[in-house]
ZAFIDREN-452945 format. One record per residue (C-alpha): residue number from 1; residue in one letter; x, y, z. Coordinates in Angstrom, 3 decimals. Last residue first. Example, Ala and Ser with C-alpha at 12.3 -4.5 7.8 and 13.67 -1.06 7.14 Angstrom:
{site 2,S,{13.670,-1.060,7.140}}
{site 1,A,{12.300,-4.500,7.800}}
END
This chain:
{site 341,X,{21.271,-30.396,45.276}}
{site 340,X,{19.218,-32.165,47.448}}
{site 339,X,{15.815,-32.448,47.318}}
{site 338,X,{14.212,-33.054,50.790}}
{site 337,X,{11.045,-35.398,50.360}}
{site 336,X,{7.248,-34.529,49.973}}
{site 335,X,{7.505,-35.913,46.594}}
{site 334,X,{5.376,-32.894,44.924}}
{site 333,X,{7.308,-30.526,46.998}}
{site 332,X,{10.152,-31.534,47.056}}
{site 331,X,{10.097,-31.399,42.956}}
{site 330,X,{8.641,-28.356,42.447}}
{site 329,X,{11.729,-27.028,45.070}}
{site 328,X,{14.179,-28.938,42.794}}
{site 327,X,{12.846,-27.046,40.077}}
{site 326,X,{13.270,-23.848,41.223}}
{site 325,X,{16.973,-24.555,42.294}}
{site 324,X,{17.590,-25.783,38.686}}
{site 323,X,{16.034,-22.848,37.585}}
{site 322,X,{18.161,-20.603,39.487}}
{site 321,X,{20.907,-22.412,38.599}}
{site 320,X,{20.192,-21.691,34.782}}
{site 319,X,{19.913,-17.927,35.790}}
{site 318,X,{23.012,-17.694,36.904}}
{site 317,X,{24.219,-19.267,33.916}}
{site 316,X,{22.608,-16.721,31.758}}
{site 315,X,{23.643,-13.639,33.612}}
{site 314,X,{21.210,-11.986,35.637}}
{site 313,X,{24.327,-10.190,37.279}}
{site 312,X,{27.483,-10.319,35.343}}
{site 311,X,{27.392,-9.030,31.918}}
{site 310,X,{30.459,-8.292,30.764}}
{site 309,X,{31.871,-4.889,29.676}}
{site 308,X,{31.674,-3.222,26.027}}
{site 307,X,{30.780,0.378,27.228}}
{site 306,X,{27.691,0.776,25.521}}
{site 305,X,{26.920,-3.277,25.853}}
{site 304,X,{27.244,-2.618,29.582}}
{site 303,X,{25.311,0.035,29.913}}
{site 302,X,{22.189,-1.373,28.232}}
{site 301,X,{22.119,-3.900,30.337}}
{site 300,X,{22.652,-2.069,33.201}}
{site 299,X,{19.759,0.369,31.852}}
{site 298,X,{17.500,-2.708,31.251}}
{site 297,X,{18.171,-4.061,34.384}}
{site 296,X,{17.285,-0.466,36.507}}
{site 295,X,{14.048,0.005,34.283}}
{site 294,X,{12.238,-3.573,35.042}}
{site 293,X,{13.738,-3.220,38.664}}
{site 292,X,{11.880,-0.015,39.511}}
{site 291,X,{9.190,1.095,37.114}}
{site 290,X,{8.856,4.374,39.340}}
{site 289,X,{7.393,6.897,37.531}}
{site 288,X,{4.078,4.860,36.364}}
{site 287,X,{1.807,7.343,35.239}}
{site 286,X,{-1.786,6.107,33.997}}
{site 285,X,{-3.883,4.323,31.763}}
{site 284,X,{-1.161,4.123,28.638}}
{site 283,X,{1.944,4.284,29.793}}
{site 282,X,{3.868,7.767,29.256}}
{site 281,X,{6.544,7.429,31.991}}
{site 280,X,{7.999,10.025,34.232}}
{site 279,X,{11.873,10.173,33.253}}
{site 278,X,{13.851,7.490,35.532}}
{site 277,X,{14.956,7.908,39.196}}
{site 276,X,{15.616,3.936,39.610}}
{site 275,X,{15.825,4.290,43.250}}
{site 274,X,{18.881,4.638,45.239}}
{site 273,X,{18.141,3.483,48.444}}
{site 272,X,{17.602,5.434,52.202}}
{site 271,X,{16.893,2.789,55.366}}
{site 270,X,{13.583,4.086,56.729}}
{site 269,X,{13.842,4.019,60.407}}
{site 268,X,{12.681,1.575,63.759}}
{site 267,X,{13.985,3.127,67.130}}
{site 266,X,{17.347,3.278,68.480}}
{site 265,X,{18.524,0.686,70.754}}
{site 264,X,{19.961,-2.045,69.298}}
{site 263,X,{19.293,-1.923,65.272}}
{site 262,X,{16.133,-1.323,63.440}}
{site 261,X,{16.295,-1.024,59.683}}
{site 260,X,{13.881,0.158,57.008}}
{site 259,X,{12.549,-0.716,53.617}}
{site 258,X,{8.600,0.121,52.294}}
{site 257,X,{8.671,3.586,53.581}}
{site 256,X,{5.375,3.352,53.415}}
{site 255,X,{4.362,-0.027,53.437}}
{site 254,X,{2.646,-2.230,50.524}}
{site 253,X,{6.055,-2.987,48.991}}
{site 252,X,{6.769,-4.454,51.901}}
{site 251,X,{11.227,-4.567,53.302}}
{site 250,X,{12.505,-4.895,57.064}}
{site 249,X,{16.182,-4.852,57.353}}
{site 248,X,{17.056,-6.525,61.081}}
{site 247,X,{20.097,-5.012,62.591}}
{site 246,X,{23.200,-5.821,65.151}}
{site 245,X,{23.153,-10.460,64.724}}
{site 244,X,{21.148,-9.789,61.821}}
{site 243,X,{17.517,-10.967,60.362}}
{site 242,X,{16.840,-9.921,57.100}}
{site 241,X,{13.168,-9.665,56.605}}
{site 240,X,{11.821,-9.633,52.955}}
{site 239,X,{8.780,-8.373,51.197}}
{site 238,X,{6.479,-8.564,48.280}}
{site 237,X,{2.797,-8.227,47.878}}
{site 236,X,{0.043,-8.292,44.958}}
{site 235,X,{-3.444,-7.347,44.602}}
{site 234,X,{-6.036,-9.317,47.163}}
{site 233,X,{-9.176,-8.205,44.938}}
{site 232,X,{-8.913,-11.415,42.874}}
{site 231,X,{-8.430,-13.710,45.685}}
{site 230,X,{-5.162,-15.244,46.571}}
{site 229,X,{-3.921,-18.624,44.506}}
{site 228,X,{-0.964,-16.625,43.308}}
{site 227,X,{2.057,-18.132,45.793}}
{site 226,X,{5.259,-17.348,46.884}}
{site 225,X,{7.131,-18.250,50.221}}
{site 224,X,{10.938,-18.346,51.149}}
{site 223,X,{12.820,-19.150,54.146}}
{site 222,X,{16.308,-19.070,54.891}}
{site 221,X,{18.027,-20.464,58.628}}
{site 220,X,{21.640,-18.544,58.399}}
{site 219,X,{24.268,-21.100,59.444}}
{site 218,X,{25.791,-23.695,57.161}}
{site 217,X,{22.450,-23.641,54.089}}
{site 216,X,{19.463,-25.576,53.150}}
{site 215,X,{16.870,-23.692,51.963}}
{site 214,X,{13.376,-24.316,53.466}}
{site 213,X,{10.914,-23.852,51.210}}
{site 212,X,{6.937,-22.676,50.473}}
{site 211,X,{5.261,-22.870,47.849}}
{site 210,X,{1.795,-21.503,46.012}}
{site 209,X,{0.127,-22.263,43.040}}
{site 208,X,{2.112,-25.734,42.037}}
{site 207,X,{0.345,-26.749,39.100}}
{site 206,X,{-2.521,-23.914,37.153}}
{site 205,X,{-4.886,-26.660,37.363}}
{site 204,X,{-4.577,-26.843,41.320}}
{site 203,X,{-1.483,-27.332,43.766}}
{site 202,X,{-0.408,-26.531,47.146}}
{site 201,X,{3.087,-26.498,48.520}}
{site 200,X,{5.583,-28.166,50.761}}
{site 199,X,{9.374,-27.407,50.157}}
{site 198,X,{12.305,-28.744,51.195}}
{site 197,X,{15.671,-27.767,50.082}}
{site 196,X,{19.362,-28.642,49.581}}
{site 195,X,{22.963,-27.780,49.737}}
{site 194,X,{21.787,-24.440,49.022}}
{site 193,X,{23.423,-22.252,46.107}}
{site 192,X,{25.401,-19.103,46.765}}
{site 191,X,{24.038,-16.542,49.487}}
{site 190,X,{22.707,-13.101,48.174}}
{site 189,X,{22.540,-13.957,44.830}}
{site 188,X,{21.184,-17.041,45.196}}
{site 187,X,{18.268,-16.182,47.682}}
{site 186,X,{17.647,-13.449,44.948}}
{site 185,X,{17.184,-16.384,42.053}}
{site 184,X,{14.823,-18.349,44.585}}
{site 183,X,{13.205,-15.401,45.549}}
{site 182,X,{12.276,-14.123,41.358}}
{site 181,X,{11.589,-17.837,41.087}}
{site 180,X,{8.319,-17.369,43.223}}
{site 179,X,{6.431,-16.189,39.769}}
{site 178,X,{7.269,-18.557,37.163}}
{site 177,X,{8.185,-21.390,38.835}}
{site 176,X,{5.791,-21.760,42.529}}
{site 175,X,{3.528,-19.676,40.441}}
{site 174,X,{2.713,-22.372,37.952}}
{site 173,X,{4.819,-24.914,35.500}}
{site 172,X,{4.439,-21.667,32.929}}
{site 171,X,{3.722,-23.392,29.800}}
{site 170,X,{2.568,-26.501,30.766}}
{site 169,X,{1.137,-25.552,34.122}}
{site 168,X,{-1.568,-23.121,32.074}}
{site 167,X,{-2.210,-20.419,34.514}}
{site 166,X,{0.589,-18.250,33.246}}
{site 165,X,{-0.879,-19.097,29.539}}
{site 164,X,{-4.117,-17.024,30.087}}
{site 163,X,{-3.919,-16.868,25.959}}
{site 162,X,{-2.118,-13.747,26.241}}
{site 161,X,{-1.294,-13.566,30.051}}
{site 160,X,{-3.251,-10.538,32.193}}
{site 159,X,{-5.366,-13.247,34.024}}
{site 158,X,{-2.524,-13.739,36.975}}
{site 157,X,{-3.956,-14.599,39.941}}
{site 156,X,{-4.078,-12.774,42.875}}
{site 155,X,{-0.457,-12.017,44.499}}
{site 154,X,{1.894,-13.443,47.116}}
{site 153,X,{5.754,-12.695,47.062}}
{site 152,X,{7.493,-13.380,50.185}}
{site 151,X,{11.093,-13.874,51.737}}
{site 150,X,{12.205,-14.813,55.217}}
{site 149,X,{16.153,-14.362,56.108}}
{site 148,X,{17.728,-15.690,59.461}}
{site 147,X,{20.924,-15.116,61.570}}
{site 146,X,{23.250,-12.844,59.424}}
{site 145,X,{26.208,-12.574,61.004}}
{site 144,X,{26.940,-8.960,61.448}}
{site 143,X,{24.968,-6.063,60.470}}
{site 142,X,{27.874,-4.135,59.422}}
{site 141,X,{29.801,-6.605,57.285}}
{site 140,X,{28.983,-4.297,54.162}}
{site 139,X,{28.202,-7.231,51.937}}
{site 138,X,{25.272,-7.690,53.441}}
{site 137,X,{24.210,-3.873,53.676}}
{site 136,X,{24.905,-3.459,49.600}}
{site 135,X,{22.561,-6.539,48.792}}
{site 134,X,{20.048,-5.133,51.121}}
{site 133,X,{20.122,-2.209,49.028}}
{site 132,X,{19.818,-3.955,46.016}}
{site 131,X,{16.709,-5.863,47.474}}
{site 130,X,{15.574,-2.012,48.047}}
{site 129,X,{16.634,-0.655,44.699}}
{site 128,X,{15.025,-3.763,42.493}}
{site 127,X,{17.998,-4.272,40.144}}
{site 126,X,{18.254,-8.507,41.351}}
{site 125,X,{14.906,-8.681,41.624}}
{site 124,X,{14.566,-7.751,37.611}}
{site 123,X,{15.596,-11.175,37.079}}
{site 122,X,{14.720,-10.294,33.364}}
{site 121,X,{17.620,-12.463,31.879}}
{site 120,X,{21.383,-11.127,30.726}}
{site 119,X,{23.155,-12.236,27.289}}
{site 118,X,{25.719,-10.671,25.565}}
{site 117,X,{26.554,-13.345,22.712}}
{site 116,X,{30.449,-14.714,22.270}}
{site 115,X,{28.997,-17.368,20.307}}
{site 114,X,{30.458,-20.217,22.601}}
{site 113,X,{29.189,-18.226,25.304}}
{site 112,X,{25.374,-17.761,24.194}}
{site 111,X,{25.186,-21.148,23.194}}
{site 110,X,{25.752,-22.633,26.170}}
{site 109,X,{23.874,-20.332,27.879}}
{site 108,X,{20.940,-21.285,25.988}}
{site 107,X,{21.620,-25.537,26.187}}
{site 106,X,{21.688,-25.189,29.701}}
{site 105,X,{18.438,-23.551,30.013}}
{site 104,X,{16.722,-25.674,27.706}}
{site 103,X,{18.790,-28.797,29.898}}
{site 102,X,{17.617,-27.249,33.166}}
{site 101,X,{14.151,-27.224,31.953}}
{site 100,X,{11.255,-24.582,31.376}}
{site 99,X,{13.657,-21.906,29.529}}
{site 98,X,{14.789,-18.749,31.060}}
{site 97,X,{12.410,-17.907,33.489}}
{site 96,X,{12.346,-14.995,33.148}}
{site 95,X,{12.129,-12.953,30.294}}
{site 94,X,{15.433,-13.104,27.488}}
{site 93,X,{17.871,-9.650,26.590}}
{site 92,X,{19.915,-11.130,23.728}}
{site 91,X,{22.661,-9.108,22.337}}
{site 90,X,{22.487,-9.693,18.215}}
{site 89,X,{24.921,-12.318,16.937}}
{site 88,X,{21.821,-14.141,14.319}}
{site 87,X,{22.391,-17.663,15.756}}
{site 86,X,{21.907,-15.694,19.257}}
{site 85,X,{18.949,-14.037,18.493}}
{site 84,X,{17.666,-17.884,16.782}}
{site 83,X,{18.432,-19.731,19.349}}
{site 82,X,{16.697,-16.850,22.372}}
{site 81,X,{13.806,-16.985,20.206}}
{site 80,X,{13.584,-21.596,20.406}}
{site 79,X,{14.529,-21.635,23.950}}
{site 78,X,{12.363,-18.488,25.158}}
{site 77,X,{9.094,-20.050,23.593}}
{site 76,X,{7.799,-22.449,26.093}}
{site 75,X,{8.312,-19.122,29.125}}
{site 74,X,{5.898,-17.194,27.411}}
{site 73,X,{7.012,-14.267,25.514}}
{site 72,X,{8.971,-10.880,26.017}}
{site 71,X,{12.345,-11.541,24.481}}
{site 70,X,{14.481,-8.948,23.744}}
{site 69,X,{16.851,-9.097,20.693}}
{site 68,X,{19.453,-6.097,20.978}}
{site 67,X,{21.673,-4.659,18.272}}
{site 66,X,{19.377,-3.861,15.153}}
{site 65,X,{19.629,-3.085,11.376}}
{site 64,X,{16.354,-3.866,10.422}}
{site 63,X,{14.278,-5.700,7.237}}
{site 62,X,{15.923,-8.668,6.982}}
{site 61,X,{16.263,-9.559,10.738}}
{site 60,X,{12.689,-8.039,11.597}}
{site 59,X,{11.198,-10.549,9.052}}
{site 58,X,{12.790,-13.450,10.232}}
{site 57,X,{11.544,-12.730,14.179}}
{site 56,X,{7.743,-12.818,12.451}}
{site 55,X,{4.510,-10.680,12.092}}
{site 54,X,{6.660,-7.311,11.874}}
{site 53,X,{5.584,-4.521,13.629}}
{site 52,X,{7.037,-1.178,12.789}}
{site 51,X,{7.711,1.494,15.544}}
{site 50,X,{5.803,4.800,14.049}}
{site 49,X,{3.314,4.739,16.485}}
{site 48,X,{5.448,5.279,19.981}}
{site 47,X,{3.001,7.425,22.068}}
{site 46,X,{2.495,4.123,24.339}}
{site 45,X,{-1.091,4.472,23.194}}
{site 44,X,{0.109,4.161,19.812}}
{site 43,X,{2.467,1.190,20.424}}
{site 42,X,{-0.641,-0.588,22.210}}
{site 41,X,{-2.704,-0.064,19.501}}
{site 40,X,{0.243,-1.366,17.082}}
{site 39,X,{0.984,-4.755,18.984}}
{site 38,X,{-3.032,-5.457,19.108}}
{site 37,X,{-2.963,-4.819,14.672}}
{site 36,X,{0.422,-6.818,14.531}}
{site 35,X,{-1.357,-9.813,16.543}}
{site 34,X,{1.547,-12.006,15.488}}
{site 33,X,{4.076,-9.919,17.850}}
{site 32,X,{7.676,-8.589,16.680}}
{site 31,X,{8.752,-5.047,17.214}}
{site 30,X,{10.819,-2.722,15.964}}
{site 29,X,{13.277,0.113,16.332}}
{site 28,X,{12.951,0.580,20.130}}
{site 27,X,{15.977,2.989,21.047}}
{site 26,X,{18.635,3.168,23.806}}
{site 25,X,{21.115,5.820,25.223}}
{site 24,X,{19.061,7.881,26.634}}
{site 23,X,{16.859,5.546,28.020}}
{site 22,X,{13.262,6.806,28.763}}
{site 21,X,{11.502,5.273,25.599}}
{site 20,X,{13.224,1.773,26.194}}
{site 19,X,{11.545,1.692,29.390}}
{site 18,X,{8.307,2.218,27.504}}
{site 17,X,{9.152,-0.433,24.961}}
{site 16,X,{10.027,-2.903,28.104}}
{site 15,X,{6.834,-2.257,29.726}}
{site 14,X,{4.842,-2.677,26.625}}
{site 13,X,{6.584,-5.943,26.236}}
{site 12,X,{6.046,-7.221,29.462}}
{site 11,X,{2.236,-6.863,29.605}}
{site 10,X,{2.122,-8.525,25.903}}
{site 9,X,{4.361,-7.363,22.702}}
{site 8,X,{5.961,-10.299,22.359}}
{site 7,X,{9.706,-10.416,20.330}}
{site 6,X,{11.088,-6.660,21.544}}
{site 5,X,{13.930,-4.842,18.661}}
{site 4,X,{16.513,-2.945,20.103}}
{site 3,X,{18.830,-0.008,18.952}}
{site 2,X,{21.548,0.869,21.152}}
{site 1,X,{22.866,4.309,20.784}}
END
């Protein structure tokens, strides 16, 4: 049994603590959030209320004996929490995006494999079951060549963020970082790093609100969009289209089914995945029994330090180049030039 202790106790930490209430082989112990009289509320209505809070990381150190560090805060503060979790040889579990620079990110994963650290980040795309199961079909061979993939991920804007610090380009560097990232990092996975990319994009006070590239790779044409400057009432979307020489996967979160698969000559049909088949969650304000991605990493996580294997998807260094990737699109896109990479 894992015990883990959550730095942030905002939207992401009260997912994570619920998550960790469904894991069998996982336990919240503590948590650590300067608004200790918010971070209990929340812990109460998450039917959790004797967690302690503790108003700093150094108090949860001395006071616990604890295996996992996970790190639920704004993006400005993962370099300095993921230091100290690592200083202190727990596992480190970190939020994307892992640090606001290459170098921050860099310096992290660094540090994490010199110290012998188990380290994986929250690129929960990675463990959503439909992007997994287009994952599984690519490597499969049985589509063919694939010919073209188009990725989106459009929502309102964020005013969830302690201190509205998503909308704050300083501490987030907008959605084309924080939010369309979770493309970038899949467009990785799926195909390696780009020789290069364009982008064009719109910008307001938040920074880059919405994006759009071009990745640059030897045969399939890849597209990805993601934005947050939709209206309040527009809620949130993401979806893919694989293109394939014998199928095209089709994938909306808004659709029922949301993934399916034509191929030559039979009719469109929902492709079957494995999803994340957790316990029915206690969340305050309403059931959420599918948590997807945000319960599939943790478990892997999880797994892996139970059974003393490496991490090897959302690993640190895949997450650095997914940052460097993001940040060459920021970059095209402010300079209106091709970034190569």
């Amino acid at each position: 049994m894992k015990k883990s202790v959550i730095v942030g106790m905002g939207f992401m930490g009260a997912m994570h603590a619920q998550i960790y209430a469904q894991l069998e082989n996982a336990t919240l112990v503590g948590v650590v959030d300067f608004k200790g009289a918010a971070a209990k509320e929340k812990l109460d209505g998450l039917g959790m209320p004797g967690v302690p809070v503790f108003a700093t990381v150094e108090e949860a150190f001395e006071a616990l004996d604890f295996d996992v560090l996970d790190i639920c805060l704004p993006t400005d503060l993962h370099l300095e929490f993921a230091l100290k979790g690592i200083a202190a040889g727990k596992a480190v579990f970190c939020e994307k995006p892992l640090a606001l620079s290459t170098e921050d990110a860099e310096r992290i994963s660094t540090a994490a494999a010199e110290a012998g650290v188990p380290f994986q980040v929250g690129q929960c795309i990675r463990f959503w079951p439909e992007y997994q199961a287009l994952r599984e079909f690519h490597a499969s061979g049985q589509g063919g060549k694939l010919l073209s993939l188009t990725m989106q991920r459009r929502s309102a804007r964020p005013t969830y963020a302690e201190g509205d610090w998503l909308n704050q380009e300083i501490r987030s560097k907008g959605a084309a970082f924080d939010l369309h990232i979770h493309d970038t990092d899949f467009v990785l996975a799926l195909l390696g790093e780009p020789r290069a990319v364009t982008s064009h994009g719109h910008f307001d006070a938040s920074g880059p609100s919405h994006i759009f590239t071009h990745y640059a790779y030897d045969g399939p044409v890849v597209y990805a969009e993601g934005g947050w400057n939709y209206p309040d009432t527009w809620g949130f979307q993401m979806a893919f289209q694989a293109l394939y020489e014998n199928a095209t996967i089709d994938y909306d979160s808004g659709a029922q089914p949301t993934l399916s698969i034509t191929v030559p000559g039979t009719p469109k049909a929902a492709l079957p995945f494995a999803s994340a088949g957790q316990r029915e969650s206690s969340f305050k304000g309403g059931n959420l029994s599918d948590l997807g991605g945000y319960y599939k990493e943790l478990e892997a996580f999880i797994h892996c330090l139970e059974n003393g294997s490496a991490i090897t998807d959302a690993t640190a260094g895949q997450a650095t180049a997914s940052v460097r990737v993001a940040l060459a699109e920021i970059e095209s896109a402010r300079s209106g030039q091709t970034v190569s990479l």
